[in-house]
C-alpha positions in Angstrom: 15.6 -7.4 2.8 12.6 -6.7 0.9 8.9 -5.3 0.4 7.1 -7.1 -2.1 4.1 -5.6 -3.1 0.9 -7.6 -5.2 -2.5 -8.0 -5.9 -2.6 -5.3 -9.1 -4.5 -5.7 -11.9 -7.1 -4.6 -14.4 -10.7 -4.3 -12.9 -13.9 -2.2 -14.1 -14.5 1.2 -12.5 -16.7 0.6 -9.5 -14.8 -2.6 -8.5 -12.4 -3.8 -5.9 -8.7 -5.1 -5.8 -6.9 -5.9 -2.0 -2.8 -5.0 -2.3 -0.5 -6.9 -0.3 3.1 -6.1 0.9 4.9 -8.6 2.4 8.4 -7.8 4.6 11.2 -10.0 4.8 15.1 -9.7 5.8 16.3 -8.5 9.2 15.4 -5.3 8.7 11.9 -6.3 9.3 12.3 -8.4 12.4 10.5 -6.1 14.4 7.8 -5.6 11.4 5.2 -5.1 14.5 7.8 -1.7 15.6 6.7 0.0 12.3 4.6 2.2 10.2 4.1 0.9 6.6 2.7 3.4 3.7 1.3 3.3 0.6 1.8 5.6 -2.1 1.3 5.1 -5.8 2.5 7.2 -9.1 0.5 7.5 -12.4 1.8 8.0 -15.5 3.6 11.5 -16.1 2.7 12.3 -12.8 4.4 12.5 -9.3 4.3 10.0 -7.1 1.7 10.7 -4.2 0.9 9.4 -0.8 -2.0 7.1 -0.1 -2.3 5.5 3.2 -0.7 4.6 6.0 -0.7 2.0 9.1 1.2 3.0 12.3 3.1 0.9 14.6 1.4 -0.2 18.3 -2.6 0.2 17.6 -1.9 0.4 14.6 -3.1 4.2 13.8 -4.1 4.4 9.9 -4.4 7.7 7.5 -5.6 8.5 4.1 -5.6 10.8 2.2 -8.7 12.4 1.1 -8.9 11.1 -2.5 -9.1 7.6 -1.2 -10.9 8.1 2.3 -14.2 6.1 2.5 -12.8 3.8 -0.3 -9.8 2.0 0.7 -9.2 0.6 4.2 -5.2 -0.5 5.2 -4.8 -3.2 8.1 -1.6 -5.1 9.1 -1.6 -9.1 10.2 2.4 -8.8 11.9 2.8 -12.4 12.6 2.8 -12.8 8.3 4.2 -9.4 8.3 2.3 -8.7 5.2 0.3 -5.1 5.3 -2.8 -5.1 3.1 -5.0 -2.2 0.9 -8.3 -3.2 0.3 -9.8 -0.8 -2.3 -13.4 -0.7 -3.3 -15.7 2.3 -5.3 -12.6 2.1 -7.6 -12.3 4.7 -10.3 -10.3 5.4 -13.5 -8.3 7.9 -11.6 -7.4 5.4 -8.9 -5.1 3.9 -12.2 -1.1 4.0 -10.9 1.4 1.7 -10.0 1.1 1.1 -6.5 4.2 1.2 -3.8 4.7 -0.2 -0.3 7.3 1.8 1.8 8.8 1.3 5.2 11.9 3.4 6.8 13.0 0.8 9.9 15.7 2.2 12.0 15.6 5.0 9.5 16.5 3.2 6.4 14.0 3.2 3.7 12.5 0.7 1.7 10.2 0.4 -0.7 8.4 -1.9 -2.7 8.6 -3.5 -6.4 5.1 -1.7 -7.0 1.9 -3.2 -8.8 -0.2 -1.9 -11.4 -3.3 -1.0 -11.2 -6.0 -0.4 -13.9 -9.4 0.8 -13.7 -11.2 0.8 -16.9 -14.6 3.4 -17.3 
């Protein structure tokens, strides 16, 4: 059972990266059921919520830092939730995280880097 989380790497401020995190294992049979997040964590600091895709319709949320600029969506038959992020800046730099609590256990990903150079 697993979130695996990619699509990091170093681009130029200004630029644009998509994040994928793909579910596997029983616990994501249902992967359609539930909400998937995204937070990330810079260095020294804590780590912080991003954005969020909700079950059903499919309901998303961002926090303010990122609204405008990065856009989640879900595909559930490849149970893979994506972050498209664009306008990047050197502050967007972190290590990214998927996270998913089904049936109230959670999960979260591996993490990928991400680095925006000015």
């Amino acid at each position: 059972v697993q979130l695996q989380a990619s699509g990091g790497g170093l681009v130029q401020a200004g630029g644009s990266l998509r994040l994928s995190c793909a579910a596997s294992g029983y616990a994501f049979t249902g992967f359609s059921d539930y909400a998937i997040a995204w937070f990330r964590q810079a260095p020294g600091k804590e780590r912080e919520f991003v954005s969020a895709v909700k079950y059903g319709v499919g309901t998303t949320y961002y926090d303010d830092f990122v609204k405008g600029r990065f856009t989640i969506s879900r595909d559930n038959d490849k149970k893979t939730v994506y972050l498209q992020m664009n306008s990047l800046k050197p502050e967007d730099t972190a290590v990214y995280y998927c996270y998913a609590k089904p049936d109230g256990v959670a999960y979260w990903g591996q993490g990928t880097q991400v680095t925006v150079s000015s």
